[in-house]
C-alpha angles and dihedrals in degrees: 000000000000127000090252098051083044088058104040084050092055101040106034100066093045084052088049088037092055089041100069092022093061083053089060084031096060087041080061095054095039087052094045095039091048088048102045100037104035100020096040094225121172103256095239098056087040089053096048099057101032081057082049100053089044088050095055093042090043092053090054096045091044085051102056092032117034121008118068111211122240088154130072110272089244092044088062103041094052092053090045092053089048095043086046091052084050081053101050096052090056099048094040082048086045095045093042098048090051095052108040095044107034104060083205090066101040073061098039096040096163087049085064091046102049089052081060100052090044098048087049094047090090101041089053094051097056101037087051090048088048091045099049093027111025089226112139119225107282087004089137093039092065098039083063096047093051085047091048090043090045089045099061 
């Protein structure tokens, strides 16, 4: 497999990936920003159920446009909700961390929260594709490289 192949295979699904995910992505900061700045709600509850509501929204979209399923549809969607639950502590233990120890991001809230959503771009990514696909992170990548290596 060429370098370019390598690359669009690489590439091409994560632009697809943060595509729909900035969709569900821009539902969880209208809903946080809607809850913290209208409704006054503490950042940390408002965080926890705009994420909730992206994570739903992202699941579906992934679904129709991305992931192709080789798992039954509850099966999925079972281990998406529970890496999504893995994915939500982190990012509640990420955004929290940020705001109530960093005096900047108590200030800059949405700062905080776009770092977390930054830093948990990648570990959704691959926990979705293993869950709709069974492909392990970088499973493709080695399988080039043995065929390269066979190959010479």
């Amino acid at each position: 497999m060429s370098y370019k192949a390598a690359f669009k295979e690489f590439f091409i699904p994560k632009f697809k990936f943060a595509l729909t995910s900035s969709v569900a992505t821009l539902l969880d900061y209208g809903i946080y920003l809607t809850l913290t700045m209208l409704l006054l709600t503490s950042e940390t509850i408002a965080h926890a159920i705009s994420y909730s509501v992206g994570m739903i929204l992202n699941f579906l979209l992934q679904r129709h446009f991305i992931f192709t399923s080789k798992r039954k549809t509850s099966a999925i969607f079972a281990m998406s909700v529970m890496f999504s639950g893995i994915g939500w502590l982190l990012s509640q233990g990420i955004f929290n961390l940020l705001i109530y120890s960093i005096s900047f991001f108590k200030t800059y809230d949405i700062l905080a929260k776009i770092l977390t959503t930054g830093t948990i771009f990648l570990y959704n990514f691959y926990t979705k594709r293993f869950s709709f696909e069974r492909r392990m992170p970088l499973q493709d990548a080695r399988k080039h490289l043995r065929r390269n290596k066979d190959d010479s």
